[in-house]
C-alpha positions as CSV (number, residue, x, y, z in Angstrom):
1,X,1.2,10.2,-0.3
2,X,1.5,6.4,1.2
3,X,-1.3,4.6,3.0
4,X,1.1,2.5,4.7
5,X,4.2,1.8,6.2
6,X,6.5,-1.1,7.3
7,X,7.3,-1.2,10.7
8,X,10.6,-0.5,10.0
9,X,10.1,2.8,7.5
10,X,7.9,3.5,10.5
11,X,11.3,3.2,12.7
12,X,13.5,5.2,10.2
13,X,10.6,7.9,10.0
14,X,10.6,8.3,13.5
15,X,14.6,8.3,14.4
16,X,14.8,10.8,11.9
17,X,12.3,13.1,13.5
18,X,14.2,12.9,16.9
19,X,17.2,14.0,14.9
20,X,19.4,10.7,14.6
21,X,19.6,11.7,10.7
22,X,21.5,14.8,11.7
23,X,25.5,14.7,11.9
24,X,27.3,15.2,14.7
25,X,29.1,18.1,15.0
26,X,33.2,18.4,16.2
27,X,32.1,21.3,18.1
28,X,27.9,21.8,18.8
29,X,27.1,25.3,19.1
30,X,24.0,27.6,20.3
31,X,22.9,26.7,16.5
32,X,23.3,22.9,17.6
33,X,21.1,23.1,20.4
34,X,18.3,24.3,19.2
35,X,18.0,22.0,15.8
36,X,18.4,19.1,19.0
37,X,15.4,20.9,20.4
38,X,13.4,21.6,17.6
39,X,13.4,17.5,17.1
40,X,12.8,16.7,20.3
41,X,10.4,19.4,21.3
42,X,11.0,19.5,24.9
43,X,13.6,18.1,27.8
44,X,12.1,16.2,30.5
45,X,13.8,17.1,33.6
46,X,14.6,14.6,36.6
47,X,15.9,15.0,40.1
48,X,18.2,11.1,39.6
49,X,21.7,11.7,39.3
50,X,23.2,8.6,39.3
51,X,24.4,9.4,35.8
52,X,23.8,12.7,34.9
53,X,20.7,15.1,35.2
54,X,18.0,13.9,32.8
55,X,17.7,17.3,30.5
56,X,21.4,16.9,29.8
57,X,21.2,13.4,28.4
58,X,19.2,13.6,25.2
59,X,21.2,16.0,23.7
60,X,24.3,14.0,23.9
61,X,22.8,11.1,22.6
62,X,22.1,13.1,19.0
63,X,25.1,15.4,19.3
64,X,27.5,13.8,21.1
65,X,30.0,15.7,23.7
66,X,28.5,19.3,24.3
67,X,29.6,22.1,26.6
68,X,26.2,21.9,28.7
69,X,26.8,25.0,29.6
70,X,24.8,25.6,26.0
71,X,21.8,24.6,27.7
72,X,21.8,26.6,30.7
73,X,22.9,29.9,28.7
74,X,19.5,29.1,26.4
75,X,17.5,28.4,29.8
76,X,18.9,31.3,32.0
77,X,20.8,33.7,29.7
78,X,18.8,36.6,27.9
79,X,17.1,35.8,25.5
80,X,15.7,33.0,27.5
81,X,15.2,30.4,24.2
82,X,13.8,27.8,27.0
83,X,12.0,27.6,30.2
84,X,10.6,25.1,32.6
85,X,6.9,23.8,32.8
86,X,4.8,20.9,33.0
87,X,4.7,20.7,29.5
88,X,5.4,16.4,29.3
89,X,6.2,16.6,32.3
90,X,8.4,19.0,34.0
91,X,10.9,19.9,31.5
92,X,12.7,22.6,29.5
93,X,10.0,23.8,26.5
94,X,10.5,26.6,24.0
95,X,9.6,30.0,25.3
96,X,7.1,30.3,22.7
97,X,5.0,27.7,24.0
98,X,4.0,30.1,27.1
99,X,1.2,31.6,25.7
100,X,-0.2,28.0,24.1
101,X,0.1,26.8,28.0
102,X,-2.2,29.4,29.1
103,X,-5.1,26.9,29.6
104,X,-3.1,24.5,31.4
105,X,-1.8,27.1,34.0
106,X,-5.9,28.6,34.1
107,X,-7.1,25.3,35.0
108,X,-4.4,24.9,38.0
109,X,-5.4,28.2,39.1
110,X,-9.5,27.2,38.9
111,X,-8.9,23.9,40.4
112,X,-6.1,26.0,43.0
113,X,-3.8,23.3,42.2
114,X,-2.9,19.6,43.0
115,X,-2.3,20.3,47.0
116,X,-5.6,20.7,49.0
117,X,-4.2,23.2,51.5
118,X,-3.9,25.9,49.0
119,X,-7.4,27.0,48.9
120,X,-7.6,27.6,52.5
121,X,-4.2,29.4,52.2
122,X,-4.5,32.8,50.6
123,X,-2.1,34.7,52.9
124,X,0.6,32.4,52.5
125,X,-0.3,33.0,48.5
126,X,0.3,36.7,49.1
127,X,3.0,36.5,51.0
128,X,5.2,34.0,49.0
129,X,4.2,36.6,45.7
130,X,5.3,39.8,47.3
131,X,8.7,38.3,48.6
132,X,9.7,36.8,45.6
133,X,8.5,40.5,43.9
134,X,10.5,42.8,46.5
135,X,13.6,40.2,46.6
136,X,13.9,38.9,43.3
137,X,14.3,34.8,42.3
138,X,14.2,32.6,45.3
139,X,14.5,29.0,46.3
140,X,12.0,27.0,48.7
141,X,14.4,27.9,51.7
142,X,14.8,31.5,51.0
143,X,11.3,31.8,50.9
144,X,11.1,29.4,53.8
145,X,13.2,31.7,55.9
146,X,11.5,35.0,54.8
147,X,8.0,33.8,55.4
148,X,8.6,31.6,59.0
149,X,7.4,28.6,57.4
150,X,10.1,26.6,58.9
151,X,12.5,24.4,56.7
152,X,11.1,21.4,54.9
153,X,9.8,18.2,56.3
154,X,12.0,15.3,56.5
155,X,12.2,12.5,53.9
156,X,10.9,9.0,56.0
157,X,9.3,7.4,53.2
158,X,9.4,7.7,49.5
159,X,7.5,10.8,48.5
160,X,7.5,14.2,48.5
161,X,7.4,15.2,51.9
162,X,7.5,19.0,51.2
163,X,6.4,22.2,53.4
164,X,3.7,24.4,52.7
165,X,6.0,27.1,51.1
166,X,7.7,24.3,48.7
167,X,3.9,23.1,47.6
168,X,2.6,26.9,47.5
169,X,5.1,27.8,45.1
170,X,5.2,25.0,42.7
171,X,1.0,25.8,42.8
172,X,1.9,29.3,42.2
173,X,4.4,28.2,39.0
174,X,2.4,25.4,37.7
175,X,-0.6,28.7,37.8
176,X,1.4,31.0,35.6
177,X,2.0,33.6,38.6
178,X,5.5,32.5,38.9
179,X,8.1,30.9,36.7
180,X,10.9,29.0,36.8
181,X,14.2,31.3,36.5
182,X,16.9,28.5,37.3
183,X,18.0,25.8,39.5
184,X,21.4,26.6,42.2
185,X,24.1,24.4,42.3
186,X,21.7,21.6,44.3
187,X,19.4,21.4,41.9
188,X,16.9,23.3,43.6
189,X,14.2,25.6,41.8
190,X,14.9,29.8,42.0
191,X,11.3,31.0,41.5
192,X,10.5,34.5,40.0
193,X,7.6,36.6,38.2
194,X,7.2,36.0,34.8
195,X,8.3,39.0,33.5
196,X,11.6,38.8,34.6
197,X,11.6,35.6,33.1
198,X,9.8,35.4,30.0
199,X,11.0,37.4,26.7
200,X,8.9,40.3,27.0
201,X,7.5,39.8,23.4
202,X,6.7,36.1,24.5
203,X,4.5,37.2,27.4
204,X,2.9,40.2,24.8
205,X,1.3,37.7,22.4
206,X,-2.5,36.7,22.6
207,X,-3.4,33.6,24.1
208,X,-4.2,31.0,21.7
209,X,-8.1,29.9,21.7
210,X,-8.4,26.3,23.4
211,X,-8.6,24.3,19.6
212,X,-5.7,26.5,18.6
213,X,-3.8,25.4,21.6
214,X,-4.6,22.2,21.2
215,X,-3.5,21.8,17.6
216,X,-0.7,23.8,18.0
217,X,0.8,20.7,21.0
218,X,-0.6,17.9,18.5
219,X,1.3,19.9,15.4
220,X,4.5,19.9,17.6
221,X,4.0,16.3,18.8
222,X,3.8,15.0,14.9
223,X,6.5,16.7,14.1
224,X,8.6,15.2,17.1
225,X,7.6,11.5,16.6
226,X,7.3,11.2,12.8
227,X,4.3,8.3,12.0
228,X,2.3,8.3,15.6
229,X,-1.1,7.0,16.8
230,X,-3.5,9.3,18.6
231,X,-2.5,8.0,22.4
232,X,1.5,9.1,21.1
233,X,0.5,12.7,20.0
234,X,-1.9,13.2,23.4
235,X,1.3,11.7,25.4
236,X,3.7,13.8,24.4
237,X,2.2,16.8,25.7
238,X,0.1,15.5,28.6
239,X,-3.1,16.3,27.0
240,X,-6.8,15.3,27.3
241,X,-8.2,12.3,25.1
242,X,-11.1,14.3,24.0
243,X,-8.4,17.5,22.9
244,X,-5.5,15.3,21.1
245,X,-8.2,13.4,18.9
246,X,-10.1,16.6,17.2
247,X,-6.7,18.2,17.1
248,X,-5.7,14.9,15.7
249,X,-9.4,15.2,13.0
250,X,-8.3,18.7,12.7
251,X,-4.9,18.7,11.6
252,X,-6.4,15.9,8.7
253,X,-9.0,18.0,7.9
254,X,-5.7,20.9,7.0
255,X,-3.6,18.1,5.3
256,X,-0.9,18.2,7.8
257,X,-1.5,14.8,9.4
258,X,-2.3,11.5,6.8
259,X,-3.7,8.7,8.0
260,X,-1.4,5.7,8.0
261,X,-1.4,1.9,8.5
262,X,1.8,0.7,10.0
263,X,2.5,-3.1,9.8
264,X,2.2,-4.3,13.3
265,X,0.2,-1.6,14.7
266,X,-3.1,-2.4,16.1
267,X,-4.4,1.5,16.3
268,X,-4.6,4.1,13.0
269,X,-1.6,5.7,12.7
270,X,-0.6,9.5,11.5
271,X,2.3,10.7,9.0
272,X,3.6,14.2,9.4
273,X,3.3,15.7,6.1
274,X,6.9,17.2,6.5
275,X,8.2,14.0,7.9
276,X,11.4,12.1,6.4
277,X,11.4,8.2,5.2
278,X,15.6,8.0,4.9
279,X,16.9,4.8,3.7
280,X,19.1,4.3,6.4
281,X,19.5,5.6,10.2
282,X,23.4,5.0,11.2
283,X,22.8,6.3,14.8
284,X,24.8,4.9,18.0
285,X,23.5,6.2,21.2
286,X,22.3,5.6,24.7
287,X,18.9,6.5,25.4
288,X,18.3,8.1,28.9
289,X,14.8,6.6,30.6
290,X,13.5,10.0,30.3
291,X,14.3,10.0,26.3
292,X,11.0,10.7,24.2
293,X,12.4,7.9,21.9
294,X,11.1,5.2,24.8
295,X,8.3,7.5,26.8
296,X,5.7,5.7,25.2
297,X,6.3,2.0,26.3
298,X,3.3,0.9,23.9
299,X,4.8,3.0,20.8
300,X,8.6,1.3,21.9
301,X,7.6,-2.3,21.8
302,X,5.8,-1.4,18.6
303,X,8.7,0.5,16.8
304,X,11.5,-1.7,18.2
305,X,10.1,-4.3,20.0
306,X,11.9,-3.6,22.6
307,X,9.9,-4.1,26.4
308,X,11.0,-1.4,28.7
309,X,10.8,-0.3,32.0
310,X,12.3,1.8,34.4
311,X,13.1,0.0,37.7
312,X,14.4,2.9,39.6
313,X,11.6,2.8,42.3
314,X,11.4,-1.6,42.1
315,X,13.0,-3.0,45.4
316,X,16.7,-4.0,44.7
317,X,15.9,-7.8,44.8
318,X,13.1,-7.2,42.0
319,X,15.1,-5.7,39.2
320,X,15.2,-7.4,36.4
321,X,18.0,-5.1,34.6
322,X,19.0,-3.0,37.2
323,X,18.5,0.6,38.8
324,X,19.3,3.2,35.8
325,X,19.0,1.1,32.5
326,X,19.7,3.1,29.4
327,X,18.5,1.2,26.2
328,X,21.1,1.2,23.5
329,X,20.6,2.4,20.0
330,X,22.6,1.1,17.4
331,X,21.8,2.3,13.9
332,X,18.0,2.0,13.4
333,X,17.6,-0.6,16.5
334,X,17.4,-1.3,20.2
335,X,19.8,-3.8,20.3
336,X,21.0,-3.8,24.1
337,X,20.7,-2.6,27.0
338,X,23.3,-1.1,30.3
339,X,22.5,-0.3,33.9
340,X,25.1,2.7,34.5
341,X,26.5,4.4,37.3
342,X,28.6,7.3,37.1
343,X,31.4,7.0,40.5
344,X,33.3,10.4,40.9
345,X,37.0,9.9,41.8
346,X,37.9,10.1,45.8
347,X,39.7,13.2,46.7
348,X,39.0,15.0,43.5
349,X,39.8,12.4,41.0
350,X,38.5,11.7,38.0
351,X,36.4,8.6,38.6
352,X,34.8,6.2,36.1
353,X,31.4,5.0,34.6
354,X,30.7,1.8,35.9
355,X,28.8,-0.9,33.8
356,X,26.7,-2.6,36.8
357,X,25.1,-4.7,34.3
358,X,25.1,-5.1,30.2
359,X,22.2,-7.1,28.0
360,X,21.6,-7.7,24.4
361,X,18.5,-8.0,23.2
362,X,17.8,-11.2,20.8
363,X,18.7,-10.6,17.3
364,X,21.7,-8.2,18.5
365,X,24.3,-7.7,15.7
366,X,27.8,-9.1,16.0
367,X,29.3,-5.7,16.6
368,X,26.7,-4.8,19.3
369,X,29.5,-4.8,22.1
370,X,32.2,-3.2,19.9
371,X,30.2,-0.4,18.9
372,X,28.8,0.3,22.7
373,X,31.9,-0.1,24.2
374,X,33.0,2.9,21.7
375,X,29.7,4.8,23.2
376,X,30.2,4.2,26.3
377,X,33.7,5.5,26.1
378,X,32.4,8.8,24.3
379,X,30.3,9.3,27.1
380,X,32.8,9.0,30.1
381,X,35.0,11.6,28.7
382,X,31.7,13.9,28.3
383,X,31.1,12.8,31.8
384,X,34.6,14.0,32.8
385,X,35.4,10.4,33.7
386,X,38.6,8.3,33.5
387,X,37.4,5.3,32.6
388,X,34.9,2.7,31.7
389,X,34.6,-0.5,34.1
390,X,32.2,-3.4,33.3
391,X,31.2,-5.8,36.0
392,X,30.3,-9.4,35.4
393,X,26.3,-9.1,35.3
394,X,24.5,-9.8,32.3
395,X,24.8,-11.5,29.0
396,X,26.3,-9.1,27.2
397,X,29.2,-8.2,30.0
398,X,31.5,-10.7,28.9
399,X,31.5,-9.4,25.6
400,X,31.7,-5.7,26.3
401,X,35.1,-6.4,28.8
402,X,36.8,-7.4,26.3
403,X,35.6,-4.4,23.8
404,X,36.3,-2.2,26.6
405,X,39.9,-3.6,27.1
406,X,40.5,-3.9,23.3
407,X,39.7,0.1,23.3
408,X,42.8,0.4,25.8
């Protein structure tokens, strides 16, 4: 077993954990998708479009081009193998993880959520329940509609400006008395009961004790990242300090997590006992802001040294990189980065993915534009897109152009 690790075995370990060992496949299948999932433990959804929907993106990134329809057939096809919950955030989670969620939806339901007015709003509770029970999964409108709540508020300001039915429900889901059964073709959430969600042997299994449920998120965070520190594990799940650290002691105590040092890292650091050290990571991939490679901006200027934020709520005249920047992986590095739009074609047409801006970080290899140009190309025909356009912002655009043009 090693004490310690360079910084960048420490990267290797923890690309491999994400999956970036794995081949791509010609074709990914159902069996595909889940190995993605098992690495990266859960999908962080994300209302942004400008690109594509956040859940799709980290799959592409490890497989490449995959029928997405693999995704919804695993979230709303039975056997349901996924389902939404605020498990990072909100995002896609293995169904099996229901049970070990059972405290988190208890204390919404003890605490009667994050909006005030539910407390004082039992009849709206009981009304929103027995519609969605009598007429089956239901959006915010339909229940809107059914219930004379009105539609909801408009948008002046950035925010959720929600109605009562809209905050009710996600209360009810983020509780456990509803659960997430799909989204319609605007993205919006179709509410049912559990049981006509959830695999009926999923919602049959005990709940796990509070230290098991804890261990069992810190277990699945370990194996997701690799080599982490305390604040990684607790972050990848949302938890409390005081839970991820005697999971954390716990999990030592078994001889599942080693304590490591990592060069560079000011805070102790853990090994998965399961966890890979491969000699080399030949990955090329764009990392969608909602990626659990760069969650952790700590962890990502420690692993790559790469500084990252996301400037998608920064006034336009403040960016620094632009509006949707997706970091660019090539092999085991962060060595650029591209602000990318995708632009659907007028009257049906195909359209393009337009490069607004393109940056390489210091250090960048000489075949940094090359090999994105070839990535980028990958993912506008997953996109469905004709063509890749670069325009002239950043130090890198020049560059890419002419990799772009080269490419044909």
């Amino acid at each position: 077993m090693v004490d310690s690790l360079s910084n960048a075995q420490a990267r290797r370990i923890a690309l491999a954990a994400q999956g970036f060992l794995d081949p791509r496949h010609t074709t990914p299948t159902m069996r595909t998708f889940q190995r993605t999932l098992e690495r990266t433990g859960v999908l962080q959804v994300d209302s942004v479009n400008v690109l594509t929907r956040a859940h799709y993106m980290p799959v592409f990134s490890r497989i490449g081009p995959y029928d997405v329809g693999l995704l919804h057939r695993a979230a709303e096809r039975r056997p349901r193998r996924i389902v939404e919950y605020w498990a990072h955030v909100q995002a896609y989670m293995p169904v099996e993880l229901w049970p070990v969620m059972q405290h988190r939806m208890a204390e919404q339901r003890d605490k009667r959520g994050k909006w005030g007015f539910v407390a004082e709003n039992d009849r709206l509770e009981q009304d929103l329940l027995a519609v969605v029970r009598d007429r089956g999964a239901s959006t915010a409108r339909d229940a809107a509609s059914w219930v004379g709540d009105g539609l909801p508020r408009a948008k002046d300001s950035w925010g959720w400006n929600w109605s009562e039915t809209r905050r009710m429900l996600d209360y009810l889901y983020t509780a456990g008395e509803l659960a997430i059964a799909g989204r319609n073709s605007q993205f919006e959430i179709r509410y049912d009961l559990p049981e006509r969600v959830l695999p009926a042997d999923v919602l049959a299994r005990p709940t796990p004790s509070r230290e098991e449920a804890a261990r069992e998120l810190v277990r699945r965070a370990a194996r997701s990242h690799g080599v982490a520190t305390v604040q990684d594990l607790r972050d990848y799940y949302r938890m409390s300090a005081a839970g991820a650290a005697a999971a954390v002691a716990a999990l030592v105590e078994e001889g599942e997590l080693v304590p490591v040092r990592v060069e560079g890292w000011s805070r102790a650091a853990y090994l998965h006992r399961d966890a890979r050290l491969p000699r080399r990571i030949d990955a090329r991939a764009l990392l969608s802001p909602f990626d659990p490679v760069v969650w952790e901006r700590t962890r990502t200027e420690q692993l790559f040294g790469f500084r990252y934020r996301i400037e998608i709520y920064v006034p336009a005249a403040k960016r620094v990189h632009g509006y949707y920047v997706l970091p660019f992986l090539l092999r085991d590095r962060i060595v650029a980065r591209a602000d990318l739009k995708a632009e659907c074609g007028s009257a049906g047409g195909a359209g393009r993915l337009v490069v607004r801006a393109a940056y390489a970080e210091s250090g960048a290899p000489p075949d940094t534009a090359e090999e994105l140009a070839a990535e980028l190309e990958s993912l506008a025909g997953w996109l469905g897109l004709a063509e890749v356009a670069v325009e002239p912002r950043g130090d890198l655009a020049p560059a890419l152009t002419a990799a772009v043009a080269a490419r044909g």
